[in-house]
C-alpha positions in Angstrom: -1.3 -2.5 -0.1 -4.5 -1.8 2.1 -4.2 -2.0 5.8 -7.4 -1.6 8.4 -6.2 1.4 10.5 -8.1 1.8 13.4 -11.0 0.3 11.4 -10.4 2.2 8.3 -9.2 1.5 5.0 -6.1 2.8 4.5 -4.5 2.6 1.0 -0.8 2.7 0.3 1.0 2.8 -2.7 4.4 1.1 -3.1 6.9 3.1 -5.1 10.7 2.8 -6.0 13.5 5.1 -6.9 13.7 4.7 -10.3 18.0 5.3 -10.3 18.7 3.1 -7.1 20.1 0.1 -8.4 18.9 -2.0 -5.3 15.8 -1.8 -6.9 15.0 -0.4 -10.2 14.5 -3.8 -12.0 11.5 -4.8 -9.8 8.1 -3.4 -11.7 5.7 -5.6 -9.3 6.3 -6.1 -5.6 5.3 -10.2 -6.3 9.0 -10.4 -7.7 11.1 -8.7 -4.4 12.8 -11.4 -2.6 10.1 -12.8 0.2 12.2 -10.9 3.1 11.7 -7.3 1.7 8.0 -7.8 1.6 7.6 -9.2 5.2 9.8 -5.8 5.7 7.7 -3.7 4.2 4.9 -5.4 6.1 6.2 -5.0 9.6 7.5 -1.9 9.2 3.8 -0.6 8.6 2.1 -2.6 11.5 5.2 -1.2 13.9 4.6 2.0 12.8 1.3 2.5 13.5 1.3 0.5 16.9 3.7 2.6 18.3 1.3 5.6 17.3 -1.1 3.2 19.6 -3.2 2.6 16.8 -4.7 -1.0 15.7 -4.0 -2.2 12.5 -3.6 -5.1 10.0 -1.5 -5.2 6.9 -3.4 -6.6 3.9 -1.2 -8.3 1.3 0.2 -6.3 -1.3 -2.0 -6.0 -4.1 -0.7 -5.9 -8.1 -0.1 -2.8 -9.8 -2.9 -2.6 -12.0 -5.5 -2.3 -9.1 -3.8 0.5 -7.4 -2.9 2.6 -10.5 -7.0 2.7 -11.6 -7.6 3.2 -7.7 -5.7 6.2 -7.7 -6.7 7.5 -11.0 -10.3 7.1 -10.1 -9.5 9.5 -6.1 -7.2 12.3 -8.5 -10.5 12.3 -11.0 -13.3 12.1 -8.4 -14.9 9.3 -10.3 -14.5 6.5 -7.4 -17.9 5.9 -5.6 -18.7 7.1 -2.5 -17.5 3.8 -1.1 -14.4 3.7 -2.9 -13.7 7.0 -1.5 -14.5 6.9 2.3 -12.6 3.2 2.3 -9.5 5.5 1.2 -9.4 7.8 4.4 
């Protein structure tokens, strides 16, 4: 999920506890029930608005496009736009 924080990109990666049972069958966020994901949403945007900050919540990207995001940061192969859009 990418959010504009205070005019920033600002990625965030989604994750589950692989043993809680709530949860551990979901492998993309597209198949959570509607409700968790307007959840999720919210709780970001209320989060960073009571820190004062502006921000907008992106919708949540597939997992594909986040794992070679965060492969390209941990290698330092992302451009230099890639990079400062991270924060």
């Amino acid at each position: 999920m990418t959010m504009i924080d205070s005019g920033k990109k600002d990625h965030k990666i989604i994750a589950i506890a692989t043993e809680d049972p709530e949860f551990n069958a979901y492998r993309e966020a597209a198949e959570m029930p509607p409700h968790r994901l307007i959840m999720l949403r919210r709780f970001f945007q209320d989060y960073k608005q009571l820190e004062g900050k502006s921000v907008e919540v992106d919708e949540i990207s597939p997992r594909p496009w986040h794992i070679q995001l965060f492969w390209m940061l941990c290698t330092d192969t992302a451009s230099s736009e890639e990079r400062d859009s991270t924060g």
